[in-house]
N, C-alpha and C positions, 0 to 999 in steps of 0.2 A: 498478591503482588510481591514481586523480589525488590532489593535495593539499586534493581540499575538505575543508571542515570535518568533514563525514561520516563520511572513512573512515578506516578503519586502529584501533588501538584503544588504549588506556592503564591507567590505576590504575582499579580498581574507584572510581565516585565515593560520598564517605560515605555518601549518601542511599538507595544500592543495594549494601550490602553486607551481607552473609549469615555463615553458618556455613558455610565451607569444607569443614571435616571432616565433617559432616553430609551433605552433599550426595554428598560420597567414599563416603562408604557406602553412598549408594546407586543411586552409578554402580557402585558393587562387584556390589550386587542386580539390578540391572536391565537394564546395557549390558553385550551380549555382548561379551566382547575386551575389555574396561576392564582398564588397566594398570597403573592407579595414577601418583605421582611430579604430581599434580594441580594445575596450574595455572590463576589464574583472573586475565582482562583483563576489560574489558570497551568494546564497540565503540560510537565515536562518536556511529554511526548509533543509528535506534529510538526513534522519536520518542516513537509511545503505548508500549511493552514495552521495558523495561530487557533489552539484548541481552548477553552476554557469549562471549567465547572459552575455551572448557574445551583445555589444552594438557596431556599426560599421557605416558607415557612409549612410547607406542605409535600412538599417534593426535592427531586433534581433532576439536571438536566444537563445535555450537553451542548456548548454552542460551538460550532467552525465556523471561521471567515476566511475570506481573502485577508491576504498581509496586506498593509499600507505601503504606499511607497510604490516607484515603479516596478514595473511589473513584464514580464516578457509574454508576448502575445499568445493565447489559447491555454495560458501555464494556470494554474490555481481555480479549477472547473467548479467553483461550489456548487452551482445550480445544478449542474449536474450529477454531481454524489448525491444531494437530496431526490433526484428524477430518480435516479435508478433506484435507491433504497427504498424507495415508496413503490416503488413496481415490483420489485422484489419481496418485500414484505408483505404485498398481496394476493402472490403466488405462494407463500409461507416457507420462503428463504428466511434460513437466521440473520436479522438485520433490526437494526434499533428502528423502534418508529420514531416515523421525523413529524415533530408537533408543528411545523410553517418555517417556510422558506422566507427570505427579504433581499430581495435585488437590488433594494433602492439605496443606494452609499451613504444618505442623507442622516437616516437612524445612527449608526455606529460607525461611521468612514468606509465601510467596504461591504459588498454586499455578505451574508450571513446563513446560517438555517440553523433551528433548534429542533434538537432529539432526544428522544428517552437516553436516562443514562440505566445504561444497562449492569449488575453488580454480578459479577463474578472475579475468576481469575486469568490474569495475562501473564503469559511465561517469556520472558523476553529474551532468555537461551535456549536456544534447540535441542541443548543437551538432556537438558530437564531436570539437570544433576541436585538442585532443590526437589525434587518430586522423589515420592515412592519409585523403587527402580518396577514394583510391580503394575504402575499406571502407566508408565512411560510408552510402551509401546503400544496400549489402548488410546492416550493420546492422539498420537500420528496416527492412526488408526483413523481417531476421529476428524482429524485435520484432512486426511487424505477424502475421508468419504464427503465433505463439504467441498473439496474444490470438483471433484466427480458430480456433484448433484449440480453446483453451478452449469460446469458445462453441458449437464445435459436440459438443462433449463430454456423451450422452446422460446425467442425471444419476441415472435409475434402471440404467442398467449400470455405472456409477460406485457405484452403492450411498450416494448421498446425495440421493435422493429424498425424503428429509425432513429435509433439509438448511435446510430455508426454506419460507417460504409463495408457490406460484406466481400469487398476484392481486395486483395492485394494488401493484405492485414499487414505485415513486416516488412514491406515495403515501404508504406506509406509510414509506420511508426520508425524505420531507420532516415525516413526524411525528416521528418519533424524532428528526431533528438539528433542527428548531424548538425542539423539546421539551428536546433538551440544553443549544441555544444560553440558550433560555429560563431551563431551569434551573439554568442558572451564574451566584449573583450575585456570586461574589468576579470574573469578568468581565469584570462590566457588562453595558450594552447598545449598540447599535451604529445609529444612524438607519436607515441604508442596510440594514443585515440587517433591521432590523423591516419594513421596505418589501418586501423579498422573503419574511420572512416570512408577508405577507400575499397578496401577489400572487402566489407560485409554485400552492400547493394549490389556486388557482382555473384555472390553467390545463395543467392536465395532460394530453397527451397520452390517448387510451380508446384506442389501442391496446394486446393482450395478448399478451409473449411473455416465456418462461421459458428461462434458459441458466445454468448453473453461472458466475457472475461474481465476479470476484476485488474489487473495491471500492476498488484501489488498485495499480491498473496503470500504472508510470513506468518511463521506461529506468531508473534507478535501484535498481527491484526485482528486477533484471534478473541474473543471473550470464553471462557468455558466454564461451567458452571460451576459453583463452590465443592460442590460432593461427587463429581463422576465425570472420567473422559468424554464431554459433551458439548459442541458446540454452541454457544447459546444467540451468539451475534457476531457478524464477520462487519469489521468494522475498515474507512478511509478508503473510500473508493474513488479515488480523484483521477486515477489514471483509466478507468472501465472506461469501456467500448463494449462494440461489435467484434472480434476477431479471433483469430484462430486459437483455437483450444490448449492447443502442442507448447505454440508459444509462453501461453499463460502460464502450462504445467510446467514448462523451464523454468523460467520466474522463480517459481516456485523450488524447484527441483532443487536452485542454485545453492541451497544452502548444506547440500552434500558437499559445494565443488570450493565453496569457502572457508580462509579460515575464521579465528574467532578474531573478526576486526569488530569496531563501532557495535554494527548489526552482527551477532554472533552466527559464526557458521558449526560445521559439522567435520569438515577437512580437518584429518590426522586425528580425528577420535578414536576411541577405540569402541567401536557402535556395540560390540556383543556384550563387552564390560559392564556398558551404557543401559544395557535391554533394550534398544532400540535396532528398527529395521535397516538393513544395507538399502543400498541405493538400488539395486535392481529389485528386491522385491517391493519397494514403496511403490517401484515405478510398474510392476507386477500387478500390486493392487490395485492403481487407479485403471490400466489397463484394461482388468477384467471389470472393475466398477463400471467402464464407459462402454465397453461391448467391443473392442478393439482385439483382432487379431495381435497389433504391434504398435509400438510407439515410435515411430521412422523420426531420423532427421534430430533427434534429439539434441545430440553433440555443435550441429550447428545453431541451435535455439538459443539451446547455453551461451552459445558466441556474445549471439546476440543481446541477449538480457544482460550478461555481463557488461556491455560497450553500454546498453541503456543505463542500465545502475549508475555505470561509472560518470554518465552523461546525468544523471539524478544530481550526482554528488558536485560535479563539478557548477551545474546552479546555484547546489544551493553554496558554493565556495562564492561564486559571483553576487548571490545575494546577501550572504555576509559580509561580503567588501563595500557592498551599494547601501549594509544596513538593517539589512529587513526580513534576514536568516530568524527565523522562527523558534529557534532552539539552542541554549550554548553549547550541546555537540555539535552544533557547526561544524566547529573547527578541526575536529575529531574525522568526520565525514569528509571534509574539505581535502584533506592532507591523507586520505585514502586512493582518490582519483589514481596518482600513479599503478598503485598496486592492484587493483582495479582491472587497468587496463589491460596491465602486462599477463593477466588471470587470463581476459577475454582474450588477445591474442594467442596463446597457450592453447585454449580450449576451440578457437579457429583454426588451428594446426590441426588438431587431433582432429577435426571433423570430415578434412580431406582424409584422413588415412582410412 
């Protein structure tokens, strides 16, 4: 673990505090091996899902919830990060096992799931500039060949074949974050977002393809083991679905096209210094990882994912005004929106040329 702001974990903060003994109970009912002797931190990270460490006399674990407080409609999927992680870990995707789900708000105020907590290390700059410069690029290495297995991960042998709707993937995902951005008015509004609000739905890729995609693919997500570039658990899957592959590997991609804001990017590095890969050949290797002739359309992906992020950020701005912003980088993230945006407009430019 590095000293970002991120990691490592503290006092439960008042906003996200619960009924401890309540919860005991029914780690008593539910998690096989629960020991009791229950303790509760909770982690830095977790931007949209108050994270916590469960520490008890025999183990640990990890718990997510929904935030308390109001809440914007479809936003904060818990049930559904534990659905996919457990399907995915059946197929033997790196992903923590989930020890029981709890829907019911009644136990701890909001529904819940507990997971293994998985021990390794999370690099929460892409530079890696704490890392051996000789691991660095077996790293992404590694990172690349996880988001390539995801997507080639059939999702009817997966058993989440109705996990999502397989049309109209960017489509539908620029509706729902217009729509969110839209519907945040403690907020505001943003020139530049209303500008891609407009302009992205007009130009969408009509190509169709369907791959089990995580919505929020960063090194940061990332666990990898103590001793070797190695994925051990891809973790925070709140934003999976069903949808297109390209998209998700933009997501991803984005942190070529960023610089080092909040979430640290890779923009004006100097990658060869670094030992780390340029952007065409990371995007080379997943490529041929996936069986793909070519990676089309990329430039306008970017777009996108950029106005989504920015649309990420600007929530959770709305949910620190309303309270119930999960992390004191809030504010950090909050007050990036502008710069954001103007990134994603930028990278809509270049994708007509």
């Amino acid at each position: 673990m590095s000293d970002n702001a991120f990691a490592g974990t503290g006092d439960v903060r008042a906003a996200h505090r619960f009924d401890e003994a309540a919860l005991a109970a029914w780690l008593e009912r539910h998690v096989a091996g629960y020991r009791g002797d229950l303790r509760v931190t909770q982690f830095n990270g977790g931007q949209s899902n108050p994270t916590y460490k469960l520490t008890t006399a025999g183990d640990s674990y990890v718990l997510r919830r929904k935030p308390p407080g109001q809440l914007l409609k479809g936003a904060h999927a818990i049930e559904r990060e534990a659905r996919v992680m457990s399907a995915l870990g059946r197929v033997g995707y790196p992903v923590p096992h989930i020890h029981g789900c709890c829907d019911d708000p009644g136990v701890i105020g909001t529904p819940f799931f507990v997971m293994e907590m998985v021990e390794g290390r999370i690099f929460w700059d892409a530079s890696l500039e704490a890392q051996a410069p000789s691991e660095r690029a077996a790293i992404f290495d590694a990172m690349n060949q996880a988001i390539a297995a995801l997507h080639a991960i059939d999702p009817v042998a997966a058993g989440l074949e109705s996990y999502g709707r397989a049309d109209r993937y960017v489509a539908r995902q620029l509706d729902r974050w217009i729509a969110q951005y839209r519907g945040d008015a403690d907020a505001g509004r943003d020139e530049m977002m209303d500008r891609l609000a407009d302009w992205l739905p007009a130009h969408v890729p009509d190509d169709e393809e369907t791959a089990i995609v995580h919505g929020d693919f960063r090194i940061d997500n990332l666990i990898f083991a103590p001793d070797e570039p190695r994925v051990l658990a891809v973790l925070d899957w709140e934003l999976s679905t069903l949808g297109h592959p390209l998209a998700d590997f933009a997501y991803h991609l984005m942190m070529y096209r960023m610089p080092a804001l909040t979430i640290p990017g890779l923009l004006g590095a100097n990658l060869r210094a670094l030992n780390l890969p340029d952007e065409d050949s990371y995007v080379d290797a997943y490529r041929q990882r996936t069986g793909r002739t070519s990676v089309p359309d990329l430039d306008f992906y970017l777009a996108f994912n950029l106005f989504r992020f920015a649309a990420i950020c600007h929530g959770i701005k709305g949910r620190l005004l309303r309270g119930t912003a999960a992390n004191p980088n809030a504010h950090r993230l909050a007050a990036e929106v502008p710069l954001l945006a103007s990134l994603a407009w930028d990278q809509a430019m270049k994708s007509l040329r």
